[in-house]
C-alpha positions in Angstrom: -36.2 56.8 53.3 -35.8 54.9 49.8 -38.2 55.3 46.6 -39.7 52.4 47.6 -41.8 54.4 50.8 -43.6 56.6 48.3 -43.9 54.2 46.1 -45.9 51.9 48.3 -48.3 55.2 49.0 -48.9 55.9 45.2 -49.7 52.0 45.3 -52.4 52.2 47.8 -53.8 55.6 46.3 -53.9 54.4 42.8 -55.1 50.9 43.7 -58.1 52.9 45.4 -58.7 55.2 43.1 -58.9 53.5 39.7 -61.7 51.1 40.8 -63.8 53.8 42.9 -63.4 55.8 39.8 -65.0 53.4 37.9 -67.3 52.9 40.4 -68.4 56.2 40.8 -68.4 57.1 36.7 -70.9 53.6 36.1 -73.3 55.1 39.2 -74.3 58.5 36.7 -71.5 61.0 38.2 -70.5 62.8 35.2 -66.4 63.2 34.8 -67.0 67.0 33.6 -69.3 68.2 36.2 -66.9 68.5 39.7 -63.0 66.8 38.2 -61.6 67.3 41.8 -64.9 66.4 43.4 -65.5 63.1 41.3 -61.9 62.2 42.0 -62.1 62.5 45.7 -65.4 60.6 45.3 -63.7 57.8 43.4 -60.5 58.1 46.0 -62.9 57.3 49.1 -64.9 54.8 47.1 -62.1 52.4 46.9 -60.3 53.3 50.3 -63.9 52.1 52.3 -63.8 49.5 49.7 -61.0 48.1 49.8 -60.2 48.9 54.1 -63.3 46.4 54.8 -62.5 43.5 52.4 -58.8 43.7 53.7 -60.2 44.2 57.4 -62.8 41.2 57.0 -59.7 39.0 55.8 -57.4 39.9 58.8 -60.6 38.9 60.8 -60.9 35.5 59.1 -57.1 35.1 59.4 -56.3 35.4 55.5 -54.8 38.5 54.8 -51.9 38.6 52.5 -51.3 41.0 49.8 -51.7 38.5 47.1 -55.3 37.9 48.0 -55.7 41.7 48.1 -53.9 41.8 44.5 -56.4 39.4 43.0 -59.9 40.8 44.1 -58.6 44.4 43.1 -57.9 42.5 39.8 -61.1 40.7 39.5 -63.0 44.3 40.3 -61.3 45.9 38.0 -62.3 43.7 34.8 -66.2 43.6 36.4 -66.1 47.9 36.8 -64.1 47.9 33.4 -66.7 46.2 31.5 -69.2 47.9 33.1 -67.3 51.3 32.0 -67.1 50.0 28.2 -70.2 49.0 28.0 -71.9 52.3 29.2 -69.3 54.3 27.2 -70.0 52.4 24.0 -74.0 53.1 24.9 -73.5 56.8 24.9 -70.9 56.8 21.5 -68.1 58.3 23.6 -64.8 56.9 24.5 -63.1 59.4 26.9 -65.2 61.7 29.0 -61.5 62.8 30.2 -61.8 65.2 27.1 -64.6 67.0 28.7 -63.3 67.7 32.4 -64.2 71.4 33.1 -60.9 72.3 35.4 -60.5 75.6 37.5 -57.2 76.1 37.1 -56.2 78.4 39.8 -57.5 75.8 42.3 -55.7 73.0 41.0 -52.7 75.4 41.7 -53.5 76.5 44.8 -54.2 72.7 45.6 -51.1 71.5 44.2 -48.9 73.9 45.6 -50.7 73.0 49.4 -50.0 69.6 48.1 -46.3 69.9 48.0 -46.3 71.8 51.2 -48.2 69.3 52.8 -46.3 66.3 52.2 -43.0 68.3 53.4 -45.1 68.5 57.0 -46.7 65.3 57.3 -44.7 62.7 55.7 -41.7 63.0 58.0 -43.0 60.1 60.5 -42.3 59.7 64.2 -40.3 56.5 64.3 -42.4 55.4 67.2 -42.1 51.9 67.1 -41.5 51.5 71.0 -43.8 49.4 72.9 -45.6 50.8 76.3 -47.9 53.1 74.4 -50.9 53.1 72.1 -49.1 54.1 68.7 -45.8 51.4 69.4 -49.0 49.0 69.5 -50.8 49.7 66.5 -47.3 49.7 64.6 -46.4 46.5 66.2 -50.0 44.9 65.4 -50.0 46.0 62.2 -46.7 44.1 61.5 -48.2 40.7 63.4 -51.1 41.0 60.8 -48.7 41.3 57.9 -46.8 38.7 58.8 -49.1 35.7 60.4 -52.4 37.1 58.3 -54.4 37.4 61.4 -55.7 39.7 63.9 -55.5 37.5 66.6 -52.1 35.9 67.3 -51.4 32.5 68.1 -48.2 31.7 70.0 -46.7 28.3 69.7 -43.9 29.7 72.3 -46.3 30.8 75.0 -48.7 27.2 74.3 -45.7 25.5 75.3 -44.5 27.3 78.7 -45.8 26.2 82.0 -48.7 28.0 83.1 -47.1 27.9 86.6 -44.4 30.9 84.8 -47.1 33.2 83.8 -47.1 35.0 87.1 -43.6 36.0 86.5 -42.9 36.0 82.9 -46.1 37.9 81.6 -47.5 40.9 83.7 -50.9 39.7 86.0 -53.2 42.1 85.7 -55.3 43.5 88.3 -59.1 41.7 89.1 -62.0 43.1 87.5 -59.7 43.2 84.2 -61.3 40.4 81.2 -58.1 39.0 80.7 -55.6 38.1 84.0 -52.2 38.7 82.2 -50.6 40.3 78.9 -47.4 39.4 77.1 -46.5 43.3 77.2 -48.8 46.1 77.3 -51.8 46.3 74.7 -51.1 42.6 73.8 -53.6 40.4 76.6 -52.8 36.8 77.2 -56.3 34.9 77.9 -54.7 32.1 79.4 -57.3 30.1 77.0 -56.5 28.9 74.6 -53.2 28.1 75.3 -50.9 30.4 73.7 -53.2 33.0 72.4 -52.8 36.8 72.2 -55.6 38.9 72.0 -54.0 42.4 70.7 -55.6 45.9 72.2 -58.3 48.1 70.0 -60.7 48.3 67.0 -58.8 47.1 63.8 -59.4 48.9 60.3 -55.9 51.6 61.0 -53.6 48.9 61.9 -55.4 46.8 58.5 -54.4 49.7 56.5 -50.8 50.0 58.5 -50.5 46.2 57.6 -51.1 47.2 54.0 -48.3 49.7 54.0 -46.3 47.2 55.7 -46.6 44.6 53.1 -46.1 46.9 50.0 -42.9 48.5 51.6 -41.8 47.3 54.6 -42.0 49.3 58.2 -40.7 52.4 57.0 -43.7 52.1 54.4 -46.3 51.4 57.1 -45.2 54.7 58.9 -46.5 56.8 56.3 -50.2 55.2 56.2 -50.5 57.9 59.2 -49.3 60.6 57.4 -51.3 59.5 53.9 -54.7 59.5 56.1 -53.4 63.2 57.5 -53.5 64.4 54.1 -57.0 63.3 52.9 -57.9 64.3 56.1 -57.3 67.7 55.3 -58.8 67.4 51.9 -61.7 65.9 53.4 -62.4 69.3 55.2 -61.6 71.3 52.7 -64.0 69.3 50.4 -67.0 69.7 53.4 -66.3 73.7 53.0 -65.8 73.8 49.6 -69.4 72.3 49.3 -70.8 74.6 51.4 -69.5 78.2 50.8 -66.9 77.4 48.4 -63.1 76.6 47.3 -61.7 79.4 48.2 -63.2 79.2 51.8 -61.8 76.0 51.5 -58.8 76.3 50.6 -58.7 78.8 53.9 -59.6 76.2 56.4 -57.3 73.8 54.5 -54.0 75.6 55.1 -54.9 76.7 58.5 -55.8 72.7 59.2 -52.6 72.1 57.5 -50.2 74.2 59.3 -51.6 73.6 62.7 -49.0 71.9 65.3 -51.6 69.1 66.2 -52.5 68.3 62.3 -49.1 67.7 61.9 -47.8 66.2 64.9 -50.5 63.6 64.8 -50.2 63.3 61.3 -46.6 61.7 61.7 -47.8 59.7 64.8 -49.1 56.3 64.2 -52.4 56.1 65.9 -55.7 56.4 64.8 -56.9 60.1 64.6 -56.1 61.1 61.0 -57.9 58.0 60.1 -60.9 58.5 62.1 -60.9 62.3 61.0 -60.7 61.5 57.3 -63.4 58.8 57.3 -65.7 61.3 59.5 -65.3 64.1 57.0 -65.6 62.4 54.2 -68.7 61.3 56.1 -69.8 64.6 56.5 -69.2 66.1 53.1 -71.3 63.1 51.5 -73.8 63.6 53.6 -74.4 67.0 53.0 -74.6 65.8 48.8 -77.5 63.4 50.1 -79.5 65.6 52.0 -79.0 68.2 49.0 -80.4 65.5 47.0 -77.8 65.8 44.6 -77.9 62.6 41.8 -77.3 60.2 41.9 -78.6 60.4 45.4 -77.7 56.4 46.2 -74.1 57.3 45.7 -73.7 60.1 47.8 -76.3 57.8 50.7 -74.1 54.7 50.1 -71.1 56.6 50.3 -72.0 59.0 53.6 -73.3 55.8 55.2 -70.5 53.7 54.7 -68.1 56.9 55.6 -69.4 57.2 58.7 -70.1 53.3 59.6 -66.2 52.5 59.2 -65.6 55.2 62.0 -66.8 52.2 64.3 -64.2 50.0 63.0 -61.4 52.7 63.8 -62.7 54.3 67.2 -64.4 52.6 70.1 -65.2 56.1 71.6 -67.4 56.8 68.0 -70.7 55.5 69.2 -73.1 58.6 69.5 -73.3 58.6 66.1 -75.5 56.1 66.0 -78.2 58.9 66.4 -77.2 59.7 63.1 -79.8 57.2 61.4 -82.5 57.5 63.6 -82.3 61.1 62.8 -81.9 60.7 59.4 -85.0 58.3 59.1 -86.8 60.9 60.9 -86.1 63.4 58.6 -87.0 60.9 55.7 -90.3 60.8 57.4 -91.1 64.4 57.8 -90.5 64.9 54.4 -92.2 62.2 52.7 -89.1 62.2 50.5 -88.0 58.1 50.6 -86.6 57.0 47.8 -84.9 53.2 47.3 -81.7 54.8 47.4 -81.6 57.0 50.2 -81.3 52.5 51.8 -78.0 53.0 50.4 -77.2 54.9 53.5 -78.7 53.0 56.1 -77.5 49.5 55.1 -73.8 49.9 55.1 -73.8 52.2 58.4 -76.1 50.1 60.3 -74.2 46.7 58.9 -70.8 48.3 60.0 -72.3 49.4 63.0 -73.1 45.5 63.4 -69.3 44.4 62.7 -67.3 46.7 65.1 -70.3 45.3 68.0 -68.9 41.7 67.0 -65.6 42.3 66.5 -65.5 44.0 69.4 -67.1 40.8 71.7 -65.2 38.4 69.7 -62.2 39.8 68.9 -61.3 42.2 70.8 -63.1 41.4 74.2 -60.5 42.8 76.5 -60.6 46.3 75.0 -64.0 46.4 74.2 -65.5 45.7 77.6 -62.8 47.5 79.7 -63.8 50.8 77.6 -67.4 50.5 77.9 -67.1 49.9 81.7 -65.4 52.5 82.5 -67.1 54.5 79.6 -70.1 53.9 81.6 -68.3 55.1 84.9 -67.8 58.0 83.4 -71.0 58.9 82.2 -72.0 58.2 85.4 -70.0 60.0 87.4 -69.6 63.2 85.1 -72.5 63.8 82.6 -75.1 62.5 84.5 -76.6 65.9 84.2 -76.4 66.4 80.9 -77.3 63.0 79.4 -80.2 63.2 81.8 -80.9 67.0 79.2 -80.3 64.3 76.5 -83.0 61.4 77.9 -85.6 64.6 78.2 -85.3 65.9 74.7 -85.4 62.1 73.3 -89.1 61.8 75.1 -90.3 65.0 74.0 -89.3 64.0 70.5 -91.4 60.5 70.8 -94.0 62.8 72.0 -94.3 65.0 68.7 -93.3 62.1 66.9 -96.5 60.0 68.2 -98.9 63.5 68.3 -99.0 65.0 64.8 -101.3 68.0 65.8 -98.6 68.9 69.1 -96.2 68.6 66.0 -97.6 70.9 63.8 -98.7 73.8 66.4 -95.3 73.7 67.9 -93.6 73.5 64.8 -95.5 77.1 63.6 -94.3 78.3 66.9 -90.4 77.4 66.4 -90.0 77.9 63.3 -91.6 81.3 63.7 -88.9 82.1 66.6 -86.0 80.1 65.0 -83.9 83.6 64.6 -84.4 83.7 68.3 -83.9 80.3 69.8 -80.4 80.8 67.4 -79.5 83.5 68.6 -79.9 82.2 72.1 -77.9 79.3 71.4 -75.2 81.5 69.6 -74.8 83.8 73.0 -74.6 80.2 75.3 -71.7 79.1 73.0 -70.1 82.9 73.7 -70.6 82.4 77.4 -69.6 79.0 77.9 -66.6 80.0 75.9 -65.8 82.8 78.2 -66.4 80.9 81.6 -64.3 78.0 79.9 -61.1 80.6 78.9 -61.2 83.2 81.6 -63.0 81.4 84.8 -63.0 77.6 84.9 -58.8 78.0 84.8 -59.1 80.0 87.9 -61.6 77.9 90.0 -59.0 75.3 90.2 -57.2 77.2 93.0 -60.1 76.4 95.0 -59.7 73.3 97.2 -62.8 71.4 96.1 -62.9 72.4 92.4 -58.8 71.0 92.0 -59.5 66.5 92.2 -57.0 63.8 91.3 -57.3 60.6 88.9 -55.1 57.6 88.1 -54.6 56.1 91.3 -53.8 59.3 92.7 -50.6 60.3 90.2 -52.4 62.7 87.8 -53.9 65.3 88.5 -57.3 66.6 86.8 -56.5 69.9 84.7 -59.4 69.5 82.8 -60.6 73.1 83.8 -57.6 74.2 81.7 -58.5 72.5 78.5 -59.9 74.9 76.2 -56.7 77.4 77.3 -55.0 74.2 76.1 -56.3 74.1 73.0 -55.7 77.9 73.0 -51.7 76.3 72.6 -52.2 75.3 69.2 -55.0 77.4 67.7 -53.1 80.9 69.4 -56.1 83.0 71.2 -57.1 84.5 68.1 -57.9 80.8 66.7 -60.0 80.1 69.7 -62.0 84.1 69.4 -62.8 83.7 65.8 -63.4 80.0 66.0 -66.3 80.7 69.0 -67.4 83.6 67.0 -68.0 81.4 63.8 -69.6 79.0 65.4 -72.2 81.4 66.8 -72.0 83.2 63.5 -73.2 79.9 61.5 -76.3 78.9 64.2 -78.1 82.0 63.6 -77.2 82.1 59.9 -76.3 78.8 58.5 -78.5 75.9 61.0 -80.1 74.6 58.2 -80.3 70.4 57.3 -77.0 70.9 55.3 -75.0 71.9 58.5 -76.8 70.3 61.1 -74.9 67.3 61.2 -71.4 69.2 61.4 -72.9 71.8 64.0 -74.3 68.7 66.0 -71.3 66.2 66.3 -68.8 69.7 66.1 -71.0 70.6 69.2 -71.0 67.3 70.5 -67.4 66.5 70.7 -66.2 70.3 71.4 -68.7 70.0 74.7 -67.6 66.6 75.4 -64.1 66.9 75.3 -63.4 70.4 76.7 -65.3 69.7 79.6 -63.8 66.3 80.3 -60.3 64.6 78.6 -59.1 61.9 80.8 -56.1 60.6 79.0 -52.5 60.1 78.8 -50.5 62.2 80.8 -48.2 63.8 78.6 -49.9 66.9 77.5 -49.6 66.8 73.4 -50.4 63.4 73.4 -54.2 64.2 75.8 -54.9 66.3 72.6 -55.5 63.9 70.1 -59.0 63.5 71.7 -59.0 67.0 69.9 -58.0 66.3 66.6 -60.8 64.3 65.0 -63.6 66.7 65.5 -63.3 69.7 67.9 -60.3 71.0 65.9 -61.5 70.9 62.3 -64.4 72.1 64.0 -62.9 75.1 65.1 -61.3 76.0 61.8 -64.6 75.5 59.5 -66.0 78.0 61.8 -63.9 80.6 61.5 -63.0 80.1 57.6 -66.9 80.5 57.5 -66.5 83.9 59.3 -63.7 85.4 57.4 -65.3 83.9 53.9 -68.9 85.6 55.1 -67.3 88.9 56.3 -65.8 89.1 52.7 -68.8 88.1 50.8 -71.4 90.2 52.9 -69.0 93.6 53.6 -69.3 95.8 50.4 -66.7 98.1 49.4 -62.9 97.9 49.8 -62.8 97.9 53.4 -63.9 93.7 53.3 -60.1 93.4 51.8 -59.1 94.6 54.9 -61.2 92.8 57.5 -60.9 89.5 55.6 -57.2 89.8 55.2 -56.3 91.2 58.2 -58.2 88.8 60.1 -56.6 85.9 58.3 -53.1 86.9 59.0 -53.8 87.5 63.0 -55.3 83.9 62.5 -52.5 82.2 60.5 -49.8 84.3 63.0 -51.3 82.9 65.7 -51.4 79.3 63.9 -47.2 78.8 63.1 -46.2 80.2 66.0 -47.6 77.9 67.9 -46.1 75.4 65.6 -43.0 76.2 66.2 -40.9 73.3 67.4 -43.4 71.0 66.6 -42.8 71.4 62.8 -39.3 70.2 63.2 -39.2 67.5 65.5 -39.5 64.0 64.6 -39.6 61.7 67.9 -37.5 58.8 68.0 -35.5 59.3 65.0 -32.8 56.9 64.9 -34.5 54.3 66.8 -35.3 51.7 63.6 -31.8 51.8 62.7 -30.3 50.8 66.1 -32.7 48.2 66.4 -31.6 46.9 63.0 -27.9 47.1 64.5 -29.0 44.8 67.1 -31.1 42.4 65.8 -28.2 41.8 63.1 -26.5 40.5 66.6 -29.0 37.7 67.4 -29.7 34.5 65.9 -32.8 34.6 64.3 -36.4 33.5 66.7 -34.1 33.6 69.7 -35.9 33.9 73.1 -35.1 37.5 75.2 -35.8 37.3 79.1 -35.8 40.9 79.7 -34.7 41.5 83.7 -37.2 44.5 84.1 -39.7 45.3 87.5 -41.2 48.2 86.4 -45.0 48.5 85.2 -44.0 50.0 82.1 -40.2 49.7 81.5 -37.7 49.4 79.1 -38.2 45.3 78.8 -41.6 46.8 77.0 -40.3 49.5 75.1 -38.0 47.2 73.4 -39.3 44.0 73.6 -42.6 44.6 71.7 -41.0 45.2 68.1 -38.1 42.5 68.8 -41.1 40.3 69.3 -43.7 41.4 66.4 -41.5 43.2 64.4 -38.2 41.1 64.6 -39.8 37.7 64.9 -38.3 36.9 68.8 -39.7 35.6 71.3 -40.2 38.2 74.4 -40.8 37.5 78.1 -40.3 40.0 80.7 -39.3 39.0 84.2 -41.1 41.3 86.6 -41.9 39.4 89.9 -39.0 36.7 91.7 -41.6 35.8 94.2 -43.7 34.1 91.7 -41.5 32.5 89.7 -40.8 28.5 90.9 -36.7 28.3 89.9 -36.6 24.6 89.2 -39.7 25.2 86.1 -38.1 28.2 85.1 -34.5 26.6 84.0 -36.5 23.3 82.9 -38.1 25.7 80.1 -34.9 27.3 79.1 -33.5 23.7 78.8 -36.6 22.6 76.7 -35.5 26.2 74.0 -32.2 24.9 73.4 -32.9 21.7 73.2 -35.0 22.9 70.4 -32.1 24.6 68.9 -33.2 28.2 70.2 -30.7 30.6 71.9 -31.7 31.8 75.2 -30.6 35.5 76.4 -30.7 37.3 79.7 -31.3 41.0 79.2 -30.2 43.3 82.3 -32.3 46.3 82.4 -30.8 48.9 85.2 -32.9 47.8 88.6 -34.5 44.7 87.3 -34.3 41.4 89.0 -30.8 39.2 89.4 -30.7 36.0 87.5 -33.2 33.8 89.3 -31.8 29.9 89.1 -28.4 28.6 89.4 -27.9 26.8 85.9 -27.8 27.4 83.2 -26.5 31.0 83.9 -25.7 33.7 81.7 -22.2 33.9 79.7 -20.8 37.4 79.2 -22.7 40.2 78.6 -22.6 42.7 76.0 -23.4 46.8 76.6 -26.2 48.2 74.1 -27.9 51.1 74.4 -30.7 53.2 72.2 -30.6 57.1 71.7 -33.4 58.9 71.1 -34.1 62.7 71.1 -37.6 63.1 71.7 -40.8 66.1 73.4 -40.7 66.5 76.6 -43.2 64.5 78.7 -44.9 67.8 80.4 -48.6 67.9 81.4 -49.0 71.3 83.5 -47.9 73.6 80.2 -47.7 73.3 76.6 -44.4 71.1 75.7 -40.9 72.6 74.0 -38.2 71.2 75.5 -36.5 68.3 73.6 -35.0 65.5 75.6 -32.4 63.1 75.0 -33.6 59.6 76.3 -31.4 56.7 76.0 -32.4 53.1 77.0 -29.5 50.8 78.2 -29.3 46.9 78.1 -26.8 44.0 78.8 -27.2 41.3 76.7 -26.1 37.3 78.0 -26.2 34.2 76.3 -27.8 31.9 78.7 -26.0 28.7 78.8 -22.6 30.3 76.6 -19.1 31.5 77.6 -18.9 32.3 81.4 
């Protein structure tokens, strides 16, 4: 890694920040009130900001970084006018002057700071096709380099439509699109030549940012950038409510835990999605606290929590949120023209990932929600049938005042109780999920298969699993607090974080259908259900040591803490250390430096998911080659197939063959293949284990023979 890396980071935090903090000083927020509150304020102002204008112009097929450039420049001199002219209306010229700073947090922040960039910016070079995060990383590049989210491929326009069957992978029926190039990259067949790229866009936007300012190298530390205001976007929702030193708690335990880090350095989506939802969450809790200026902490929670839709397809029971927000709004007779501020921009965003999702990114989009609905079906049929029941009883007392009003004397006079209830359900269903549901799997009818038959379902084992990362004594105290705060902190401040904490904790530990590889099925964790987990108990251990007089809280609180942190790094272990696929940038650099440029790669390779994948998605959208991979000889017609390598070169392109170990033999007689050249990749990278928690490091190495089609026999 150069200067230049980190330097494209500072870029994209700088260029955020100076405008939201303009933003946020012109909207009443005074700089002296909260310093490291008003600047994470101003930080997120001009990351949502910013993320949607770029996203909008990768929609409309005009990103660049220019354009970008100029509206940040063009805001700047509107918010800087602004600025002056306020400042010039009150007879000051540097509110910096009066910042009120708590010094022994900015220490303790500074020093997690430096900590925290040692864990998370060390990125997994995972730039491999076949999997979700080689596809973002590989998108995000495409964007950078054609402006566009959707790509349009003069190659593919021009190849018979009678090759597709063999030279891009048929997918099976039912599917929106009948083929893709290679996976996550869907070929519609119409238009010609058009590639409609897998999931919702605003992390590979940002990744295409990163790529443009520095490079790839650049782009893999978005993921890392997003892990660390991901963190600070928790500690900022605890600080709010119990404090910074409860913060600073859950924000080292967040910080140190194997999946914050591991998924912090990979390049999907969840620090992203975790960082917007938090941020989310903290403003929100500002707004219903009715702290001023109330529109900014509305328009801010709203627009938080909307751009979640742009990151996440799987995001959508939020949209709950406004209806019971409005509600509230109602039963308070508290509306105000600002508290709009919240609904616009969630509801509007809410609006954009619908479309983008039909006309942009149709193949993902209704794929998911089929077999979204499947699901729901087949699995939570019960419980969403609890959920239809509780949204007609509250119709009911929202249509009936009086029912409203005699039942609401009745609740709120047992609310202790009905908390309490809900406190010792938590504890049991914790209990059964830890020491019994692992157990009933033995039994024939409890232990069922997915995926075609290949995987089997361990979801009865997934809160043990989670136990992997937290340690046992993260999963006790984090089921404790989270009983602890119903009966004594369910108030409209938490609700939102105990609801969608709730939500997602039930959801997921009952039910994770995802990739096979076991560390990689727990980033369905990391969003929610494992921030989640460490609020509560940092809201245990911070209430133990407010509400236990005399010197024995220093002992609970601190003993507590270290069994909790213990429990935390050594799970880490190994995880802290590793970086996958270390290596693998460089040796594709090596041999791209061996072809001409915009050559055309056959790759030779049968398999579903093979090594014509792995490497032929970056030497196509990183490395600017065209990629085919030849899967099936019984659909390919010969005579087509050497007419269209005839048609490259007479366009002046070079033509290879690539052998992959059991792939198909050369299919046509002439032009063959001249002499072939040995490569292969080394990686060192986790083990691929699903039954029990990963720790073995494996060496993987991916071999190819190169051939010039058409040169020296």
């Amino acid at each position: 890694m150069t200067v230049r890396e980190p330097l494209a980071m500072l870029v994209i935090v700088m260029a955020a920040l100076l405008p939201g903090a303009l933003a946020v000083s012109l909207s009443g927020k005074r700089f002296r009130d909260d310093p490291p509150e008003f600047l994470f304020a101003g930080l997120a102002v001009g990351i949502l900001v910013f993320g949607w204008i770029a996203l909008l112009l990768a929609e409309l097929g005009h990103f660049s970084l220019s354009l970008l450039g100029a509206l940040w420049a063009v805001l700047m001199i509107v918010l800087g006018a602004g600025w002056r002219q306020r400042a010039r209306a009150r007879g000051t010229s540097s509110p910096v002057t009066a910042w009120r700073v708590n010094r022994w947090e900015i220490a303790a922040l500074s020093l997690w700071a430096l900590v925290a960039g040692w864990l998370f910016f060390r990125p997994h070079e995972f730039i491999a096709g076949g999997a979700d995060a080689g596809v973002y990383v590989n998108l995000a590049a495409s964007i950078a380099h054609t402006g566009g989210i959707l790509i349009h491929d003069p190659t593919l326009a021009a190849l018979d439509p009678t090759l597709y069957e063999a030279l891009l992978r048929p997918l099976p029926p039912g599917e929106v699109t009948p083929y893709y190039l290679v996976p996550g990259f869907y070929v519609p067949g119409t238009p010609d030549g058009l590639i409609i790229p897998q999931f919702y866009p605003l992390h590979p936007v940002w990744q295409a940012v990163g790529y443009a300012l520095g490079g790839l190298r650049a782009e893999l530390l978005v993921t890392p950038l997003w892990g660390l205001l991901g963190a600070l976007a928790v500690y900022f929702t605890v600080r709010r409510l119990w404090g910074w030193r409860a913060g600073l708690l859950a924000l080292g335990a967040l910080s140190f835990t194997a999946l914050q880090v591991w998924f912090a350095r990979y390049p999907t989506t969840e620090m992203l999605t975790q960082y917007l939802l938090w941020t989310g969450v903290w403003a929100l809790m500002a707004w219903v606290d009715k702290r001023e200026p109330r529109g900014l902490w509305a328009a801010l929670a709203g627009t938080a929590l909307g751009e979640v839709f742009l990151t996440r397809i799987d995001t959508y029971v939020l949209l709950a949120l406004p209806i019971l927000a409005g509600l509230w709004l109602w039963r308070t007779h508290d509306w105000r023209r600002q508290d709009a501020g919240f609904f616009v921009p969630f509801i509007a965003l809410t609006g954009h990932s619908l479309i983008h999702g039909v006309f942009l990114s149709g193949p993902y989009f209704f794929n998911l929600f089929s077999y979204g609905s499947g699901l729901v079906i087949r699995t939570l049929l019960t419980p969403m049938t609890g959920v239809g029941v509780a949204a007609l009883v509250l119709v009911v007392l929202v249509l009936c005042p009086r029912l409203r009003a005699r039942l609401g004397v009745w609740v709120v006079a047992r609310r202790s109780l009905w908390m309490t209830v809900a406190a010792v359900l938590v504890a049991a269903v914790a209990i059964y999920g830890y020491f019994v549901r692992p157990y009933l799997g033995q039994v024939k009818m409890f232990n069922y298969w997915y995926g075609g038959g290949q995987i089997p379902n361990l979801d009865r084992e997934n809160l043990v699993r989670l136990g992997w990362y937290l340690g046992p004594a993260g999963i006790a105290l984090g089921v404790a607090g989270i009983g602890w705060m119903l009966i004594k902190e369910a108030n409209r401040r938490t609700a939102f974080m105990l609801g969608i904490g709730l939500f997602f904790s039930s959801f997921y530990l009952w039910r994770i259908q995802a990739n096979p590889h076991q560390i990689y099925a727990m980033r369905r964790y990391v969003p929610v259900v494992l921030p989640f987990f460490i609020i509560a108990t940092a809201y245990l251990i911070n209430w133990l040591f407010i509400n236990i007089r005399g010197r024995i809280r220093w002992l609970i609180s601190i003993g507590l803490t270290l069994v909790w942190f213990s429990g935390i790094l050594l799970a880490a272990r190994g995880f802290v250390s590793q970086i996958d696929y270390r290596g693998i940038i460089d040796q594709l650099d090596r041999f791209n430096a061996d072809l001409p440029a915009h050559s055309v790669l056959i790759f030779s390779d049968a398999a579903p998911v093979g090594v014509g994948d792995l490497l032929g998605t970056p030497l196509r959208f990183l490395y600017g080659h065209d990629v085919f991979v030849f899967r099936d000889p019984q659909a390919l017609d010969p005579a087509r197939f050497a007419e269209a390598i005839r048609d490259w070169q007479r366009a002046g392109r070079r033509v290879y063959w690539v052998g992959v170990s059991g792939g198909p033999a050369w299919p046509v007689q002439s032009p063959l293949p001249g002499s072939s050249t040995e490569y292969s990749f080394d990686m060192t990278v986790l083990e691929y284990a699903y039954d029990h928690k990963p720790t073995a490091l494996l060496a993987e190495r991916w071999q190819i023979s190169l051939a010039e089609v058409g040169g020296s026999q």
